[in-house]
C-alpha positions in Angstrom: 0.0 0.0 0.0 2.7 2.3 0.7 4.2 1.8 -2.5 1.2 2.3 -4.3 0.9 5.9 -2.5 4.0 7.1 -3.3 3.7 6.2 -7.0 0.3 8.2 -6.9 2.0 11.2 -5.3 5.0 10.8 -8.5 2.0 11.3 -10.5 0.4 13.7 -8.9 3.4 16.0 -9.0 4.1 15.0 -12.7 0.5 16.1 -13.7 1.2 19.6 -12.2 1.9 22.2 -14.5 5.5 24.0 -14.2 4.8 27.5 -14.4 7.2 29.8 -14.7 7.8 33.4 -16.2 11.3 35.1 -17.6 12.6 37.6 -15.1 13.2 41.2 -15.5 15.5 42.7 -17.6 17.8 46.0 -16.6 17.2 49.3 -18.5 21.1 50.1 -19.1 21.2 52.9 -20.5 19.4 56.3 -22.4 20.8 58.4 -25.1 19.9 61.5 -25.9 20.8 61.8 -29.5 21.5 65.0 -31.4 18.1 64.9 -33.2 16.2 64.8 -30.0 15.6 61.5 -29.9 16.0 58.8 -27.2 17.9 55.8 -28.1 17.2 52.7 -25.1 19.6 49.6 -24.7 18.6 47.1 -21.9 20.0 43.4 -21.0 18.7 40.7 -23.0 16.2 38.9 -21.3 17.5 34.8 -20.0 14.6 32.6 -21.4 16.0 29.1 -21.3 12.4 27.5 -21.6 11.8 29.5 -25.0 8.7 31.3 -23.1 9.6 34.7 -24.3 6.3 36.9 -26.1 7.7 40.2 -26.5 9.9 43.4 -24.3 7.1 46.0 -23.8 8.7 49.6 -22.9 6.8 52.6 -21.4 7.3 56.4 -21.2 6.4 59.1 -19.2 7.5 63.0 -19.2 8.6 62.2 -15.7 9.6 59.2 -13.0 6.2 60.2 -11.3 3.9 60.6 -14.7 1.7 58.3 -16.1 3.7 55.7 -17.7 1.7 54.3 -21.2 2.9 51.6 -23.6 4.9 53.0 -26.5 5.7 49.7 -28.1 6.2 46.2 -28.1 8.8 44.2 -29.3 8.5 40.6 -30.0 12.0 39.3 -31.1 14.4 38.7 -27.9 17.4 39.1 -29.5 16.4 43.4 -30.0 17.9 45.0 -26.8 17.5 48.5 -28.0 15.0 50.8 -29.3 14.9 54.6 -30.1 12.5 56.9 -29.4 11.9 58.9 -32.1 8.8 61.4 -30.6 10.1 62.1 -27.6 11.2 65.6 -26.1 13.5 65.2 -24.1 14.9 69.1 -24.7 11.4 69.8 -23.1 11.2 67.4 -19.9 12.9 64.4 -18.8 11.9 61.4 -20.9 11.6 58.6 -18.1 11.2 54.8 -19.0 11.4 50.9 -18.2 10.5 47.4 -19.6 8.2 44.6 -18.8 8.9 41.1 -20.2 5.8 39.4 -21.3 6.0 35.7 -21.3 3.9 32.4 -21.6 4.3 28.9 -20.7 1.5 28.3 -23.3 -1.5 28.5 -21.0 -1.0 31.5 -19.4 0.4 35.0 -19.7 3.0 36.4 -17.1 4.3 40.1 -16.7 7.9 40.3 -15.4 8.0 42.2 -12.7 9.3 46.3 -14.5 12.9 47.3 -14.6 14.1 49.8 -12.6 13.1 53.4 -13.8 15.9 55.4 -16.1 15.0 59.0 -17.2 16.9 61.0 -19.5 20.1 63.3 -18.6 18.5 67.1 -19.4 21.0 69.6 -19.5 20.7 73.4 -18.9 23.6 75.6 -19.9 23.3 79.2 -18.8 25.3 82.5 -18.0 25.7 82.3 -14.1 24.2 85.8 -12.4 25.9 84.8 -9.1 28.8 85.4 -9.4 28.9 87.2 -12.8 31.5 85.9 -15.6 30.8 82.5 -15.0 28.9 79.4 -17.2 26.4 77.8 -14.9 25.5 73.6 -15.8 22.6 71.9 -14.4 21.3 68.6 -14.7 18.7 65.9 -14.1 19.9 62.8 -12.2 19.1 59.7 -14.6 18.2 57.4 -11.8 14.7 58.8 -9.5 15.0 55.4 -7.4 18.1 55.8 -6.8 21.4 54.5 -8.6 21.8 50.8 -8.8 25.6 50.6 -9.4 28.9 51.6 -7.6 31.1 54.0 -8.3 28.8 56.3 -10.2 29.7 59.3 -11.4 28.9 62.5 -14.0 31.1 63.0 -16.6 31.2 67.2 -17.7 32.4 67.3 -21.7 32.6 70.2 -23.0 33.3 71.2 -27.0 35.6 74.1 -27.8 36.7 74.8 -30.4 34.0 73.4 -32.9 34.5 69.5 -33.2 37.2 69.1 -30.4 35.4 67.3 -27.4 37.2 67.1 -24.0 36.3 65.5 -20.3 36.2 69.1 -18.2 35.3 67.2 -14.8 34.2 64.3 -12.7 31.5 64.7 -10.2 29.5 61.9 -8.2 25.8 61.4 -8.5 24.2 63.8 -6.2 25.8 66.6 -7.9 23.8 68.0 -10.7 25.5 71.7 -11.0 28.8 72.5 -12.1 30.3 76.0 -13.0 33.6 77.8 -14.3 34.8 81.3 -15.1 34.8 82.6 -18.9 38.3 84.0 -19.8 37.9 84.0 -23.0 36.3 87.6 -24.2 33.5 86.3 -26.3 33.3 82.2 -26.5 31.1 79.9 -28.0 31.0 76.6 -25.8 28.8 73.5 -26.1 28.6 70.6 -23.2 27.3 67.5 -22.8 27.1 65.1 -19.7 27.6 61.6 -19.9 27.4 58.3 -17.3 29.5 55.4 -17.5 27.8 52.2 -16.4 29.2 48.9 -16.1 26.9 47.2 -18.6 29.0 48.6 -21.2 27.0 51.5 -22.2 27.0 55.3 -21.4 24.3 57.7 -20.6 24.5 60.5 -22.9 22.4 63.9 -22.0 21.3 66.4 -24.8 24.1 68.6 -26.0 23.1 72.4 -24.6 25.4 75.7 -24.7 25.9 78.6 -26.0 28.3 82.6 -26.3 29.6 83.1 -23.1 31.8 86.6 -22.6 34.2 87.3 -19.9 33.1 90.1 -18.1 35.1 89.1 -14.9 38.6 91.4 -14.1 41.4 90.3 -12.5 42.3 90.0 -9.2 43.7 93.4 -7.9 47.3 93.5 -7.6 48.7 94.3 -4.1 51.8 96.9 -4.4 54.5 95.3 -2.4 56.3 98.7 -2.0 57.3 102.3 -3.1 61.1 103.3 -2.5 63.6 105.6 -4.1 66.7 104.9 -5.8 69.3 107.1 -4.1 71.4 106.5 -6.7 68.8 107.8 -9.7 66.3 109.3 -7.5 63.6 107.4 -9.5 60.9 106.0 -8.1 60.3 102.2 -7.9 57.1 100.5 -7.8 56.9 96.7 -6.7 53.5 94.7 -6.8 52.5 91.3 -6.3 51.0 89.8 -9.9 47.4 89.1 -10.2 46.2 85.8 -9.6 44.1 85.7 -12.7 44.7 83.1 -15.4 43.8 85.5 -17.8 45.8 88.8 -17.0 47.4 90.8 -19.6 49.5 93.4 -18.2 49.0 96.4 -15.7 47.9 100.5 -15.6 50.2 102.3 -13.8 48.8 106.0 -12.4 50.4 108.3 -10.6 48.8 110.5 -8.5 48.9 113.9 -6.9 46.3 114.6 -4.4 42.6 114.1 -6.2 44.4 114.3 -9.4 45.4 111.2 -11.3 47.4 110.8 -14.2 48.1 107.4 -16.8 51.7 106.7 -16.6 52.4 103.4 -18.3 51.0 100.2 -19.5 52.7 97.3 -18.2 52.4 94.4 -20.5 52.6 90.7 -19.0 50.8 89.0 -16.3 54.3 88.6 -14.4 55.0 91.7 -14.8 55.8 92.7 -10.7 57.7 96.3 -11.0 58.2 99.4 -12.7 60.5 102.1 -12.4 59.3 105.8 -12.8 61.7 107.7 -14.5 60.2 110.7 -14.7 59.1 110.8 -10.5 59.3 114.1 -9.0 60.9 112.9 -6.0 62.9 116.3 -5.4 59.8 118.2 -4.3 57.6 115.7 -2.2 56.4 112.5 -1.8 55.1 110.2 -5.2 51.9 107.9 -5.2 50.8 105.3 -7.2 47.5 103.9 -7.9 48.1 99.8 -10.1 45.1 98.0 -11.9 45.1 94.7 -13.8 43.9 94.1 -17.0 42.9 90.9 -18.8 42.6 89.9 -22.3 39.1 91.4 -22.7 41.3 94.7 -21.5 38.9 95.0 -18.6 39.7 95.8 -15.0 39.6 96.9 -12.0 
């Protein structure tokens, strides 16, 4: 009798259906490309029981919109799709994929991939402080990222064509900002995400003409002495910190009276001798201002 029960339960648990489902895939990755459009790669889904129906991928204008279908792709071997009406210039395009399978009775939804939204990037003259090009961007990942090491890449084009990694900031950071010292400047950037699935995150590209209207740091005159010797005057100063200096204004003054004396080319440029000084009848003072390359300065 025993034996005759547990060759009934063998065939009980033989005449059970298996059911099973293929698991979600990852969204890797969003590009946004130069035509506005939003090109998706995601990890192929693991089907090893051949019960794959089709990758269905939804959009929203944000991670907390209302998320519709936007198409349906039945062949598993297609782990990328691109977007061509969406705006992301406009909002942030925010996505992720359900796998829909069968085991030839029923239908199963994978449970959604995590939700990735597109890099939007804002490029604009900072106010505070003047002089400066202000970034700001969207983070990629509303739930949170779900890698290590994570981390904004700032790119930045200038001159035309000629693309170069400006900085490195972790996720959490979405502003960035650097003084103009170029007079008038065209400047494009673009903010990318490495992942480790072997795609990148690739913002829109956003810029625009920049001009420096920052001077230079004031120089600080050292000292003011006489040459016994000549009896000239000679003026020592301690350069101007600015990357961008181009030379200094000397000005000699006599009570509320100022006069132009010389131009001092180059941003080293640390003393001058005043040939001229009337040191016989009284004391001589000296007012110094930097200038950059824009010839502006304080």
């Amino acid at each position: 009798m025993l034996k005759n029960l547990v060759h009934t339960i063998l065939l009980l648990i033989i005449a059970v259906p298996f059911h099973a489902q293929v698991g979600p895939v990852t969204l890797q990755c969003l590009q946004v490309q130069p035509t506005g459009d939003v090109l998706l790669q995601w990890s192929p889904a693991v089907d090893p029981l051949n019960q794959f129906v089709s990758y269905e991928i939804f959009n929203a204008s944000s991670s907390d919109g209302v998320f519709s279908l936007i198409t349906s792709i039945a062949n598993p071997a297609t782990i990328s799709y691109q977007h061509n009406t969406a705006n992301p210039l406009l909002s942030d395009e925010c996505y992720y994929v359900v796998v829909i399978s069968t085991d030839g009775m029923n239908v199963f939804d994978s449970a959604p991939s995590p939700t990735v939204c597109t890099i939007s990037l804002d490029v604009q003259p900072s106010i505070s402080p003047p002089g400066q090009v202000l970034l700001t961007w969207t983070n990629p990942y509303p739930a949170g990222v779900t890698f290590a090491n994570a981390s904004y890449e700032v790119w930045q084009e200038f001159p035309v064509g000629n693309w170069s990694q400006v900085a490195t900031l972790p996720i959490g950071t979405e502003t960035w900002s650097f003084e103009v010292t170029q007079c008038e400047v065209d400047f494009n950037f673009q903010i990318f995400v490495e992942t480790p699935f072997g795609c990148v995150h690739r913002s829109d590209i956003a810029g625009g003409r920049f001009y420096d209207i920052t001077p230079p740091d004031i120089p600080v005159v050292s000292s003011v002495w006489i040459d016994h010797v000549t009896n000239d005057a000679v003026v020592e100063w301690n350069p101007s910190a600015a990357p961008d200096t181009q030379g200094y204004i000397l000005y000699r003054c006599s009570g509320s009276t100022v006069t132009l004396l010389d131009t001092i080319f180059g941003a080293t440029s640390d003393t001058f001798t005043d040939r001229l000084a009337p040191t016989g009848t009284g004391p001589v003072c000296y007012l110094l201002a930097a200038f950059d390359t824009c010839y502006s300065g304080t």
